[in-house]
py3Dmol code that shows the C-alpha trace and the ligand (Angstrom):
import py3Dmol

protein = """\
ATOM      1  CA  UNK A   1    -104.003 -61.405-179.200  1.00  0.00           C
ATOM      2  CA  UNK A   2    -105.555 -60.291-176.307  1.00  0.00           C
ATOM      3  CA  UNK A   3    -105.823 -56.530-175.437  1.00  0.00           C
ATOM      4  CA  UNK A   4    -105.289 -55.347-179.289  1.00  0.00           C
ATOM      5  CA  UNK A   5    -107.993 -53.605-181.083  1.00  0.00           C
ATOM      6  CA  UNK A   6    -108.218 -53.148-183.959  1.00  0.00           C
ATOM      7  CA  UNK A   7    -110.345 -49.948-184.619  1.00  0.00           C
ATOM      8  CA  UNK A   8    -110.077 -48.771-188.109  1.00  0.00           C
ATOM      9  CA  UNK A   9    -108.408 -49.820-191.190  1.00  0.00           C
ATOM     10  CA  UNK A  10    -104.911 -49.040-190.428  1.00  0.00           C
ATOM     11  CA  UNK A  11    -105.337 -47.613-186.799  1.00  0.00           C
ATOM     12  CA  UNK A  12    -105.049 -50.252-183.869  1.00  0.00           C
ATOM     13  CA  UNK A  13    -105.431 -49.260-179.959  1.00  0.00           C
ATOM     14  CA  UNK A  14    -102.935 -51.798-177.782  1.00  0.00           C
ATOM     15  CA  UNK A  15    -104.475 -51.360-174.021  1.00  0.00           C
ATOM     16  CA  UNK A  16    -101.598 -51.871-171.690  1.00  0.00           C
ATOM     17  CA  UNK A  17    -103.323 -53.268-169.066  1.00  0.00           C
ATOM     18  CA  UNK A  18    -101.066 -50.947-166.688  1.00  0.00           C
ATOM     19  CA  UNK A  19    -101.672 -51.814-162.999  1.00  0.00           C
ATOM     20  CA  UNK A  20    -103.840 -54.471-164.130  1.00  0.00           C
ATOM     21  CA  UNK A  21    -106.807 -51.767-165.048  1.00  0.00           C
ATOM     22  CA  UNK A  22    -107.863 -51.966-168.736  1.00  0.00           C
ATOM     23  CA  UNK A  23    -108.815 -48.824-170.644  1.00  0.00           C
ATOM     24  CA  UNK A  24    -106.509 -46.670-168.685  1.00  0.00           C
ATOM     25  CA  UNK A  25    -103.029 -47.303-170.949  1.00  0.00           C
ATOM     26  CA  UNK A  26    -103.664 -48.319-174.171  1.00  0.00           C
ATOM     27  CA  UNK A  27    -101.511 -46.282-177.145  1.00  0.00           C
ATOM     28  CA  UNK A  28    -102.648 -46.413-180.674  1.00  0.00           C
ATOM     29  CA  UNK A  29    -100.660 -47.515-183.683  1.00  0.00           C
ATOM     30  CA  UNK A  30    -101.184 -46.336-187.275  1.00  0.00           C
ATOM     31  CA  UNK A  31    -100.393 -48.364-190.348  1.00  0.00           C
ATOM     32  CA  UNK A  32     -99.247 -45.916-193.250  1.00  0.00           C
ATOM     33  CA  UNK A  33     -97.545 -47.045-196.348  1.00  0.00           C
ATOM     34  CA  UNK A  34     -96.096 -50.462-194.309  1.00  0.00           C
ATOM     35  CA  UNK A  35     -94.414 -48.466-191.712  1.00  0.00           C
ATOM     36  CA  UNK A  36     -95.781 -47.549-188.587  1.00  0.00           C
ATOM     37  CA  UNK A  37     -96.507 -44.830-186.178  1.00  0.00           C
ATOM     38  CA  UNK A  38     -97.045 -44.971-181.916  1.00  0.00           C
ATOM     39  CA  UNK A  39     -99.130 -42.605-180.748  1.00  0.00           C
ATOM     40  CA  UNK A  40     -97.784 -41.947-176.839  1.00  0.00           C
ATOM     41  CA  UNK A  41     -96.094 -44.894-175.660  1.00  0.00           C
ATOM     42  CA  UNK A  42     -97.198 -44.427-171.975  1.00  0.00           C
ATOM     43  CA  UNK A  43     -95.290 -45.257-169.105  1.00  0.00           C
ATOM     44  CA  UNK A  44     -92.267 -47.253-168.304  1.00  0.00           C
ATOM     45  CA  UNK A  45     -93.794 -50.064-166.933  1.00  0.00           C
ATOM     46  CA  UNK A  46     -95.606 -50.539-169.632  1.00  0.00           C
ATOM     47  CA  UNK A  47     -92.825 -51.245-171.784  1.00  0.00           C
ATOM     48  CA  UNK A  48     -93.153 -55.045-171.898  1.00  0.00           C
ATOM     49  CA  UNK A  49     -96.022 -54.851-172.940  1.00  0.00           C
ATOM     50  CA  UNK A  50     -95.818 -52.763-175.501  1.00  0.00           C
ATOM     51  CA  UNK A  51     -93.370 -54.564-176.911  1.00  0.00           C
ATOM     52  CA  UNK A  52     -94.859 -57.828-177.207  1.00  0.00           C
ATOM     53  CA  UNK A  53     -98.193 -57.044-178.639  1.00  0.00           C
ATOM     54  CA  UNK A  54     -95.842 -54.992-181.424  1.00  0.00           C
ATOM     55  CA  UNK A  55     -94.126 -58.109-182.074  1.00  0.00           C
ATOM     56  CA  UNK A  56     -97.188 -59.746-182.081  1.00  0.00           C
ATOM     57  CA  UNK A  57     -97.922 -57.057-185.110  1.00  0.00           C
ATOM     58  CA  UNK A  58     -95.223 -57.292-186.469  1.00  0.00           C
ATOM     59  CA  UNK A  59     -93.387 -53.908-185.949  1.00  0.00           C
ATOM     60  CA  UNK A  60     -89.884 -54.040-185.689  1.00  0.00           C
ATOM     61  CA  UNK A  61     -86.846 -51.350-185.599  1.00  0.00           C
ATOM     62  CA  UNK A  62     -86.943 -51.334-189.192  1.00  0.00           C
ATOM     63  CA  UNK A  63     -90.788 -50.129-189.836  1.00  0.00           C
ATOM     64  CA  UNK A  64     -91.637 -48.382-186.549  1.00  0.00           C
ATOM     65  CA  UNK A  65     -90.842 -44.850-187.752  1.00  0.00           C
ATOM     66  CA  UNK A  66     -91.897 -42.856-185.445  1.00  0.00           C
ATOM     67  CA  UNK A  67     -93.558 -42.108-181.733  1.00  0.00           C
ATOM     68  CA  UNK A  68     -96.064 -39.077-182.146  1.00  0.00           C
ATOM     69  CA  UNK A  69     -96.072 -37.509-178.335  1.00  0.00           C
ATOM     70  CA  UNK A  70     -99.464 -35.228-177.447  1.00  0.00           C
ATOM     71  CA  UNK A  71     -97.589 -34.562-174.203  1.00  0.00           C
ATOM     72  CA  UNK A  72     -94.822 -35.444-172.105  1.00  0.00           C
ATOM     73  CA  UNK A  73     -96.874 -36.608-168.943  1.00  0.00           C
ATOM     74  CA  UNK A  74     -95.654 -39.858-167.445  1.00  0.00           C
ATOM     75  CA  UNK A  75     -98.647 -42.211-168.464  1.00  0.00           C
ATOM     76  CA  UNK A  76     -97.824 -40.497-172.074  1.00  0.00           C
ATOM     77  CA  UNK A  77     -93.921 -40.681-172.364  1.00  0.00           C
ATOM     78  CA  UNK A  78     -92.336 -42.482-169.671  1.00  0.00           C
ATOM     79  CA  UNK A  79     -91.510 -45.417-171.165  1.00  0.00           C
ATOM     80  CA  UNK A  80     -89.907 -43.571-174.565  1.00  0.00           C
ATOM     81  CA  UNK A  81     -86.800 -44.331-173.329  1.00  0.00           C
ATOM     82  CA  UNK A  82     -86.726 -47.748-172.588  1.00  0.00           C
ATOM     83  CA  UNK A  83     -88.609 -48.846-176.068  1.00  0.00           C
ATOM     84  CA  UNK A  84     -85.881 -46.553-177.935  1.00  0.00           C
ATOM     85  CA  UNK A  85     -83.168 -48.867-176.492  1.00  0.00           C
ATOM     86  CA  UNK A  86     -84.829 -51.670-178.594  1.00  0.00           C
ATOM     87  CA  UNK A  87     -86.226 -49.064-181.680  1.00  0.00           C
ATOM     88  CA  UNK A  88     -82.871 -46.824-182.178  1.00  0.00           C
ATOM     89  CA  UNK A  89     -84.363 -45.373-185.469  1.00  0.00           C
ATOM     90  CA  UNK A  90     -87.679 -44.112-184.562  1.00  0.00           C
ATOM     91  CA  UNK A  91     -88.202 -40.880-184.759  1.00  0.00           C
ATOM     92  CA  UNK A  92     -90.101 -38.705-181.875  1.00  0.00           C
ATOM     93  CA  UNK A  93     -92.071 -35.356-182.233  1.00  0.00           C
ATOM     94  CA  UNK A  94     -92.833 -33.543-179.379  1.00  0.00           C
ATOM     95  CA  UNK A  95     -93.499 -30.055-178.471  1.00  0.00           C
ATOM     96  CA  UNK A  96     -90.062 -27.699-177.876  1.00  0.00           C
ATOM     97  CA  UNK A  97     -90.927 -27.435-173.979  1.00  0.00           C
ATOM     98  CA  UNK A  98     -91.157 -31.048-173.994  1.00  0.00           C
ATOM     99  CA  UNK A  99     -87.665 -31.663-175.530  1.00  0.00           C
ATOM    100  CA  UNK A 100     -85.127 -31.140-172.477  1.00  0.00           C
ATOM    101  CA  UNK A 101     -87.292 -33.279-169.835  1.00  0.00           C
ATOM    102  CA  UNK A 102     -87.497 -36.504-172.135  1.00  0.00           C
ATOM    103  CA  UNK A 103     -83.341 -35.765-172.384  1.00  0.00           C
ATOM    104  CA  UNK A 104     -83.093 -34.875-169.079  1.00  0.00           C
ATOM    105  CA  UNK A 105     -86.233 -36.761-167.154  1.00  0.00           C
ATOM    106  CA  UNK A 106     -84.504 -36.876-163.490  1.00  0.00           C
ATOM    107  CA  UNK A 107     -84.216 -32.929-163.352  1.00  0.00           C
ATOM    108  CA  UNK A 108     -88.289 -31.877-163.626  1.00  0.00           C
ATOM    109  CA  UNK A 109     -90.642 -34.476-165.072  1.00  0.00           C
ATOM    110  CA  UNK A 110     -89.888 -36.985-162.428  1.00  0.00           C
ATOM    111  CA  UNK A 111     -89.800 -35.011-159.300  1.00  0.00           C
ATOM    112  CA  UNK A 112     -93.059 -33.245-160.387  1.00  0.00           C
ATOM    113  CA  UNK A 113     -94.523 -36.714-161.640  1.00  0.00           C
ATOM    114  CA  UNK A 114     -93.971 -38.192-157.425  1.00  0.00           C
ATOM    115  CA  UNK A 115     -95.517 -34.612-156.423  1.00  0.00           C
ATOM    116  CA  UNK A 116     -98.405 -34.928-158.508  1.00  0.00           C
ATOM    117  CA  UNK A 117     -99.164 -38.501-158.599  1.00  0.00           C
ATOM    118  CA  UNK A 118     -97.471 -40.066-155.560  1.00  0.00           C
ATOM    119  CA  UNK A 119     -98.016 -43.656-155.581  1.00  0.00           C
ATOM    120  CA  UNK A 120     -99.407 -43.627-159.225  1.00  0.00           C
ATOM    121  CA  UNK A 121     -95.839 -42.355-160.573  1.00  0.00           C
ATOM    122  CA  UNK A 122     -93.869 -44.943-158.663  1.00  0.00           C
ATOM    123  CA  UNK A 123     -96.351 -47.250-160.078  1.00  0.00           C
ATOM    124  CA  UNK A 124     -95.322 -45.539-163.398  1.00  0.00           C
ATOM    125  CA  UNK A 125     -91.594 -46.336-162.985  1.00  0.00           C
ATOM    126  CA  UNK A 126     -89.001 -43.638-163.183  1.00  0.00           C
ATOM    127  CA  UNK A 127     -88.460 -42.741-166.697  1.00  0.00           C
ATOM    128  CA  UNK A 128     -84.855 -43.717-169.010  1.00  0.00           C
ATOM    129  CA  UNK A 129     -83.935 -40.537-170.910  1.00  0.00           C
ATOM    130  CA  UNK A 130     -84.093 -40.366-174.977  1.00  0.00           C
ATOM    131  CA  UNK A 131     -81.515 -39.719-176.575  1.00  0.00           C
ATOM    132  CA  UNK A 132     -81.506 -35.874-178.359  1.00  0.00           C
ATOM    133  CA  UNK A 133     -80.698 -37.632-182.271  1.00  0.00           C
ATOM    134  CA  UNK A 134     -83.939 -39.456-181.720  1.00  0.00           C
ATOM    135  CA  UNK A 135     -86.308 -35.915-180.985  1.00  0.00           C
ATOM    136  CA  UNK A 136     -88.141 -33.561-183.553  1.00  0.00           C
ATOM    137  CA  UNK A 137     -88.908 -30.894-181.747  1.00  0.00           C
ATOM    138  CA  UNK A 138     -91.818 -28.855-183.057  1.00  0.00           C
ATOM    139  CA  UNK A 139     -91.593 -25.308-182.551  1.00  0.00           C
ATOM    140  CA  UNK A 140     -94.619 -24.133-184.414  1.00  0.00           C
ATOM    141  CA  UNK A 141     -98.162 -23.757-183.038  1.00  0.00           C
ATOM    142  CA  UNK A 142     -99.366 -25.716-185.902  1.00  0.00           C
ATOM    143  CA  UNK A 143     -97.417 -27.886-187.915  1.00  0.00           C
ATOM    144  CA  UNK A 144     -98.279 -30.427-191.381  1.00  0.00           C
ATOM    145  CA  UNK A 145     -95.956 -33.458-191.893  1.00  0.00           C
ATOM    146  CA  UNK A 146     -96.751 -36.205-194.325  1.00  0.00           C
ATOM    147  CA  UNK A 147     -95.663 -39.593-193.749  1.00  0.00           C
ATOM    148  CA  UNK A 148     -95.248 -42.221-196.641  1.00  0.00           C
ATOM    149  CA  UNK A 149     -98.205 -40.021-198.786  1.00  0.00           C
ATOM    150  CA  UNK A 150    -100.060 -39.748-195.111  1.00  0.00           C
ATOM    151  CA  UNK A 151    -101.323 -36.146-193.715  1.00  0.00           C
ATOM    152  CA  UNK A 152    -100.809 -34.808-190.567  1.00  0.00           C
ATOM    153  CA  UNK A 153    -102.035 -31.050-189.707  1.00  0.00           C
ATOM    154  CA  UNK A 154    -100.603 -30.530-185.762  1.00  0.00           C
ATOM    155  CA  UNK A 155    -102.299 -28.155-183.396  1.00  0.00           C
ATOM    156  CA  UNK A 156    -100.684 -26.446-180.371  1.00  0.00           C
ATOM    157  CA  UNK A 157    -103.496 -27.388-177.797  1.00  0.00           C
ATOM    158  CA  UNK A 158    -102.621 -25.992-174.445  1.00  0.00           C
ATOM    159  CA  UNK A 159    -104.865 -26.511-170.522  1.00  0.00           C
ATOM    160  CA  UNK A 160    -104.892 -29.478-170.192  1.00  0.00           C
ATOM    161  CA  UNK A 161    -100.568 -28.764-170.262  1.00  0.00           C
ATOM    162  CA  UNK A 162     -98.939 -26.164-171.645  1.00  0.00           C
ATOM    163  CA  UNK A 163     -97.032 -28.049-174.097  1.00  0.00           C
ATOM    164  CA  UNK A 164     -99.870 -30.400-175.520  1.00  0.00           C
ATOM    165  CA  UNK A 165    -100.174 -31.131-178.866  1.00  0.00           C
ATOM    166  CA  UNK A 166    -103.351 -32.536-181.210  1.00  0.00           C
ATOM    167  CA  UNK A 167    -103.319 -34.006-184.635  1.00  0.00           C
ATOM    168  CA  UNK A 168    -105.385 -34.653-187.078  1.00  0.00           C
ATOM    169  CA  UNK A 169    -104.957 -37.535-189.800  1.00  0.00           C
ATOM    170  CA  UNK A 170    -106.444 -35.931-192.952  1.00  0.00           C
ATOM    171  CA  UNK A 171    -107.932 -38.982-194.576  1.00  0.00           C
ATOM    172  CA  UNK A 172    -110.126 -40.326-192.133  1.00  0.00           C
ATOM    173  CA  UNK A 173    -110.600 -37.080-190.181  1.00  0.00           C
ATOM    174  CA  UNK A 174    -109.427 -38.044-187.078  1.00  0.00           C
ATOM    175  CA  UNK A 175    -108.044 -35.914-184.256  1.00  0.00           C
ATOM    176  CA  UNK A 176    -105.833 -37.071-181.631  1.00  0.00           C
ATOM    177  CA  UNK A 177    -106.740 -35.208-178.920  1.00  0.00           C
ATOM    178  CA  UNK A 178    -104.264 -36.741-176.029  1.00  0.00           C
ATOM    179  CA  UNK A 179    -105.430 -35.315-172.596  1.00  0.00           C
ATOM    180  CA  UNK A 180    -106.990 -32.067-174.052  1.00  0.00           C
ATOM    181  CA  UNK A 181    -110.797 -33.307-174.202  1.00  0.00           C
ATOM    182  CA  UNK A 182    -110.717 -35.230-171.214  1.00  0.00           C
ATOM    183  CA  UNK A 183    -110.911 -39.296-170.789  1.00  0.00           C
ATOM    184  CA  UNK A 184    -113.441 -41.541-172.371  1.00  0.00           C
ATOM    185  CA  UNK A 185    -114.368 -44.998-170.661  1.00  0.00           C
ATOM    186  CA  UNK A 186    -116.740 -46.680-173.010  1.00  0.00           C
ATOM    187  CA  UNK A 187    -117.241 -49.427-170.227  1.00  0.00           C
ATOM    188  CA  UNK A 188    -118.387 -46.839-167.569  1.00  0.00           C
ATOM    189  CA  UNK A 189    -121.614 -46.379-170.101  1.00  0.00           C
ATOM    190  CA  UNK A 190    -119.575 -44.107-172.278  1.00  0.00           C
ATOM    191  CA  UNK A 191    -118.746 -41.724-169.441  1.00  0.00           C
ATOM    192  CA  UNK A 192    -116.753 -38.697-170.754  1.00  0.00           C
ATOM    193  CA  UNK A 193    -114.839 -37.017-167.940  1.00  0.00           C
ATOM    194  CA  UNK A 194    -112.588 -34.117-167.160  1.00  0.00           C
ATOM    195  CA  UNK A 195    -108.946 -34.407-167.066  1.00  0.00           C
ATOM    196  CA  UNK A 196    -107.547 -31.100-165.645  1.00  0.00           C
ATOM    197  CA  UNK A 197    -104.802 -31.827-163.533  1.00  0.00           C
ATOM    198  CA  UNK A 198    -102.910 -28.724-161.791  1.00  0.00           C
ATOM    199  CA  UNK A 199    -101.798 -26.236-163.216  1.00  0.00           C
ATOM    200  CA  UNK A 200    -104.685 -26.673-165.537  1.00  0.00           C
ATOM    201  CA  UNK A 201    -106.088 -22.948-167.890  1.00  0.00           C
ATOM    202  CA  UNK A 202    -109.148 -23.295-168.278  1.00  0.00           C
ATOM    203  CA  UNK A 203    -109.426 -20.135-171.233  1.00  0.00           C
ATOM    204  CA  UNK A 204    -106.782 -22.028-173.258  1.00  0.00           C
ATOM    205  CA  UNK A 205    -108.359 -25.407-172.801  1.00  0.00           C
ATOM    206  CA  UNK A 206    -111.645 -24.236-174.001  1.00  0.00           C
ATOM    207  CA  UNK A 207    -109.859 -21.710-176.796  1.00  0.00           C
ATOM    208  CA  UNK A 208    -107.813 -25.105-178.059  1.00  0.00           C
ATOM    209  CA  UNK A 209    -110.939 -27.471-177.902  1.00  0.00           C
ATOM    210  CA  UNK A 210    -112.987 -24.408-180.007  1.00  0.00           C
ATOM    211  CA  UNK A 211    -109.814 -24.463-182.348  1.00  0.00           C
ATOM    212  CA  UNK A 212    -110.475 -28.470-183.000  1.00  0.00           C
ATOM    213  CA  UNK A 213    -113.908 -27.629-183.738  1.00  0.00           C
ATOM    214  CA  UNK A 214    -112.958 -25.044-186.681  1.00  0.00           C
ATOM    215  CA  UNK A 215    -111.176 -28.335-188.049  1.00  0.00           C
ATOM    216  CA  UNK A 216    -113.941 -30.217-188.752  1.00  0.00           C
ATOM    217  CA  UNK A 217    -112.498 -33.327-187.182  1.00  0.00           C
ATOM    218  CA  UNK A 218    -115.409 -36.410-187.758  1.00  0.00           C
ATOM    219  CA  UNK A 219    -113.973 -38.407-184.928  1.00  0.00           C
ATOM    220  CA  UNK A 220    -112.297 -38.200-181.861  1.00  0.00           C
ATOM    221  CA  UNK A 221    -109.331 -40.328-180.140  1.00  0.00           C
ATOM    222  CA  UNK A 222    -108.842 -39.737-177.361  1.00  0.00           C
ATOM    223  CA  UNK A 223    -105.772 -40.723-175.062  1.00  0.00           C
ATOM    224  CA  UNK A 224    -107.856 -42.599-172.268  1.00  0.00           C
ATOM    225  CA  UNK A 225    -108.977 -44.238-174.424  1.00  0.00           C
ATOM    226  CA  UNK A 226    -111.602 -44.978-177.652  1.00  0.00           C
ATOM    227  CA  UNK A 227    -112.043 -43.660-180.940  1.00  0.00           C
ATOM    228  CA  UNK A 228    -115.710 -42.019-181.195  1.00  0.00           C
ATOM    229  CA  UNK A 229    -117.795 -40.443-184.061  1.00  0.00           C
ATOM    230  CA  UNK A 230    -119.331 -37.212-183.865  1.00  0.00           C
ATOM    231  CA  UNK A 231    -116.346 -35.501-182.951  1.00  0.00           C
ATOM    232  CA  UNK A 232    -117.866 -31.917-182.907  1.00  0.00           C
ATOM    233  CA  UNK A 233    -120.755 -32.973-180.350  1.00  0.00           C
ATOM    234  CA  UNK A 234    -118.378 -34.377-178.307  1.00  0.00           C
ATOM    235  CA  UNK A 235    -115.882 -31.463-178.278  1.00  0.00           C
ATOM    236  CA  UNK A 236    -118.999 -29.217-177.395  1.00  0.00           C
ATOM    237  CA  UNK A 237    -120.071 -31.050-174.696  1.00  0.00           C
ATOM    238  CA  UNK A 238    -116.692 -31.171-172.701  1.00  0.00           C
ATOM    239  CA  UNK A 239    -116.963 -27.587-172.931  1.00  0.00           C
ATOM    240  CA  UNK A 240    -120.433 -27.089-171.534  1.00  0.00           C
ATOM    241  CA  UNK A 241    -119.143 -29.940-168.819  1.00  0.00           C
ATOM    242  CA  UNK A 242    -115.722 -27.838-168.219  1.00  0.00           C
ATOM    243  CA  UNK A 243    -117.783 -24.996-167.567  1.00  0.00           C
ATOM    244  CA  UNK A 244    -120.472 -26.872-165.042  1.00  0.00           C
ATOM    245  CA  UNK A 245    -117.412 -27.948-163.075  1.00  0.00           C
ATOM    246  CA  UNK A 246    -116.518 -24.480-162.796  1.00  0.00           C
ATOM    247  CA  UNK A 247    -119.049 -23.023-161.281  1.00  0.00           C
ATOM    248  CA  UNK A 248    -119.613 -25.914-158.718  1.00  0.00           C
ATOM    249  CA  UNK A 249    -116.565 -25.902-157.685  1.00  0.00           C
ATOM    250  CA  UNK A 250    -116.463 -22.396-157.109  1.00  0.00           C
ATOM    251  CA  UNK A 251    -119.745 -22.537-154.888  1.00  0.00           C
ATOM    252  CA  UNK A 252    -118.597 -25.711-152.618  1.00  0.00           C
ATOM    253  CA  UNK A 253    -115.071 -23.360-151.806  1.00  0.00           C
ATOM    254  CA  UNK A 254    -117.536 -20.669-151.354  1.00  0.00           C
ATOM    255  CA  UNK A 255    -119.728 -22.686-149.214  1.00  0.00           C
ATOM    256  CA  UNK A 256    -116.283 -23.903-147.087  1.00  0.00           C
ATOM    257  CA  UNK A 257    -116.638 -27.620-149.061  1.00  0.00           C
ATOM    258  CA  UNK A 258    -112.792 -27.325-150.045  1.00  0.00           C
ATOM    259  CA  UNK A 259    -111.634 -31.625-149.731  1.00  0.00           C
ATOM    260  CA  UNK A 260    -111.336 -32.908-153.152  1.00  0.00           C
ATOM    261  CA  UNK A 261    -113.831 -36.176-152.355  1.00  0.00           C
ATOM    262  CA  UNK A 262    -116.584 -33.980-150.578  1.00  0.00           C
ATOM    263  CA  UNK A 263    -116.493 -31.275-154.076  1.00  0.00           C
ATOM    264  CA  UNK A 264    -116.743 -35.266-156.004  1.00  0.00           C
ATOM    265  CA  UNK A 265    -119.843 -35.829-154.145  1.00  0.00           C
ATOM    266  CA  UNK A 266    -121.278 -32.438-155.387  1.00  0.00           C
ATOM    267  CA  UNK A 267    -119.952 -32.588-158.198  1.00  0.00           C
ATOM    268  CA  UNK A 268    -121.942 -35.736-159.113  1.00  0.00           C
ATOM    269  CA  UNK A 269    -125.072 -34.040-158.542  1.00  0.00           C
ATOM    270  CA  UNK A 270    -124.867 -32.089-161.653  1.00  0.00           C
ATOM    271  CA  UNK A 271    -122.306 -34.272-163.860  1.00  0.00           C
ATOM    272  CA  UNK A 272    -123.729 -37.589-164.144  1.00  0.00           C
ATOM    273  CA  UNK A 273    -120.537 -39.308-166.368  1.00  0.00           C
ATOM    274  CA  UNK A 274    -118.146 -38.262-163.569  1.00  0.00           C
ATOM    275  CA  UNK A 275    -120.169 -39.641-161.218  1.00  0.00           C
ATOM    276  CA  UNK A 276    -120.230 -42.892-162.497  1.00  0.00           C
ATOM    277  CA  UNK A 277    -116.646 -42.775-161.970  1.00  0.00           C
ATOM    278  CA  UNK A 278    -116.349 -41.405-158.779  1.00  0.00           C
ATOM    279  CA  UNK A 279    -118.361 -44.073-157.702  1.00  0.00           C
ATOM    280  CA  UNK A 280    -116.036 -46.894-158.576  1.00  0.00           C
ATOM    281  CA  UNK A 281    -113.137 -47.444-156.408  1.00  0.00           C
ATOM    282  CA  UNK A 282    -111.454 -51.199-157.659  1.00  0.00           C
ATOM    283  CA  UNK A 283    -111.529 -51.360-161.163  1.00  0.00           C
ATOM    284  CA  UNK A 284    -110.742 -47.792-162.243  1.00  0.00           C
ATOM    285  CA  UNK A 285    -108.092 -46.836-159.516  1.00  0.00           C
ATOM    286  CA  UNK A 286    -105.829 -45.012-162.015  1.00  0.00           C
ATOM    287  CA  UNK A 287    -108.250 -43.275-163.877  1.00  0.00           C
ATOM    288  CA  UNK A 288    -110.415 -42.511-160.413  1.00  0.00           C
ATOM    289  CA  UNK A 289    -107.001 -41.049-159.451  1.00  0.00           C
ATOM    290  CA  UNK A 290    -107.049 -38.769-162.130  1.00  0.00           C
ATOM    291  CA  UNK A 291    -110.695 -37.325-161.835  1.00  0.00           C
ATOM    292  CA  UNK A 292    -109.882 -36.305-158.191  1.00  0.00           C
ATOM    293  CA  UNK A 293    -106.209 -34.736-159.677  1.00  0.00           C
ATOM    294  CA  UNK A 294    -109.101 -33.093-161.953  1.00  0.00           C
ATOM    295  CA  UNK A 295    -110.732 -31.600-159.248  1.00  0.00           C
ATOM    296  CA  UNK A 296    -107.612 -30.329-157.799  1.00  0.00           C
ATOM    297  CA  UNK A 297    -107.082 -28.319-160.823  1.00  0.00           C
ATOM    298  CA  UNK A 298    -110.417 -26.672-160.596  1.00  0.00           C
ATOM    299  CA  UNK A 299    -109.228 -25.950-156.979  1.00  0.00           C
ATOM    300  CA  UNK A 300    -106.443 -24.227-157.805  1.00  0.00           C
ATOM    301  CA  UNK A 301    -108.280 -22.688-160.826  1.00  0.00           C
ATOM    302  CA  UNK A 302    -110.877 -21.538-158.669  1.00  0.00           C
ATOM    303  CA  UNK A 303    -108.815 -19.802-156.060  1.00  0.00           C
ATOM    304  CA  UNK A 304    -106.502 -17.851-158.233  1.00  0.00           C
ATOM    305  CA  UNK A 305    -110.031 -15.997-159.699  1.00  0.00           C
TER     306      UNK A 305
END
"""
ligand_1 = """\
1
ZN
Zn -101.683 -35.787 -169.331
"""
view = py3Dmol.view(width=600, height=400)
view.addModel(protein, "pdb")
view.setStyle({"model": 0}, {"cartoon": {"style": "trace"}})
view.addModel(ligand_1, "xyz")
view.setStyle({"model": 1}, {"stick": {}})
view.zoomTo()
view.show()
């Protein structure tokens, strides 16, 4: 079927094809032991989807045991609550902040989803809430769980959001890294970007990408969206490119450049993967969307030095 990968022996990546833009959506799903495993279900609207290319796979209520959330961020969770309705057994874990908003999405995550996103969260669809009996709620910074013979060492990975959450699968060596070592678009010539929305830390999203390192991962996946080897040169590299946007952000607000599109056209001078996105403007609206929500962050960042 179209739009399924299938990336490694038991891992598949199912691209949503949300607002008709591929490698912006695309959850994974692991195989272990013949029952399954959803790695972020993104957002509501991408539901249908979802569901069909599981069928497709065939994962049913019976072996889909349970929905590993880095983060609770609408492209993430939003739809949780609408696949539960048709997968009452699966299990979720999710970080302890993240609990009461997936119960409770009205209060919080949606209001600050329209404020952050606009158009992009309405495009999202408004969230159902999960019910509590369906949520793990992980209160340790790190945390091991084995799944039919399966290991799963968690890490507490905060910037990108305070509540995110990596994994690593022991046996191949792969970390999950959601949101917290920015996007990958292997079509924009492998471009590896920031994603540093506000309120984004950039000291604990460089001390959690340096704590992934002391892992020894040997390959990365991350959320948007491909699997890649040479997980430690990768890891490196978003810091050296966290820490370029840093400083030229902080010299366009000193030199009065303070619009997020005018800091994206400096910015390009010294980051050429972000500039390949910056430059499109039809097929990558989404994830375009979410570099300039990027430079926002550094914004905000920068100003409260
Ligand atoms: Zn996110």
């Amino acid at each position: 079927m179209e739009n399924i990968k299938h990336l490694e022996e038991e891992i598949w990546q199912l691209d949503l094809k949300v607002d008709n833009e591929m490698e912006f959506i695309a959850p994974y799903l692991i195989k272990v032991g013949g029952e399954y495993i959803i790695v972020d279900v993104g957002p509501k609207c991408g539901i249908p989807e979802l569901e069909r290319q599981l069928s497709f796979l065939g994962v049913t209520k019976d072996n889909l045991k349970y929905v590993f959330l880095t983060h609770i961020h609408l492209d993430h969770s939003g739809g949780l609550g609408t696949l539960l309705k048709n997968f009452p057994n699966t299990m979720v874990l999710v970080h302890r902040r993240g609990k009461p908003h997936l119960i409770d999405p009205d209060k919080v995550l949606w209001k600050s989803s329209i404020d952050t996103l606009g158009w992009v969260a309405e495009m999202y669809e408004k969230p159902d809430p999960v019910m509590e009996e369906n949520i793990i709620a992980i209160n340790e910074k790190s945390f091991e769980i084995n799944v039919n013979g399966s290991d799963f060492i968690w890490y507490e990975t905060p910037g990108h959001a305070s509540h995110h959450f990596s994994f690593m699968m022991l046996k191949n060596k792969i970390m999950f890294c959601g949101d917290s070592v920015g996007m990958y678009i292997p079509s924009l010539n492998e471009a590896l970007v920031p994603t540093t929305p506000h309120p984004y830390r950039i000291d604990s999203g460089i001390e959690s990408i340096n704590l992934m390192i002391k892992q020894n991962p040997e390959k990365l996946a991350f959320a948007h969206h491909a699997i890649r080897p040479n997980a430690e040169g990768l890891l490196r590299k978003h810091i050296d490119q966290l820490k370029a946007w840093q400083i030229c952000v902080k010299d366009c607000i000193n030199k009065g450049i303070v619009e997020e599109e005018e800091i994206a056209i400096e910015l390009s001078g010294v980051d050429i993967e972000s500039a390949r996105l910056f430059k499109e403007s039809k097929n990558f609206g989404g994830l375009r969307k979410a570099l300039v929500g990027s430079i926002t962050g550094f914004i905000h960042l920068v100003n409260q030095e």
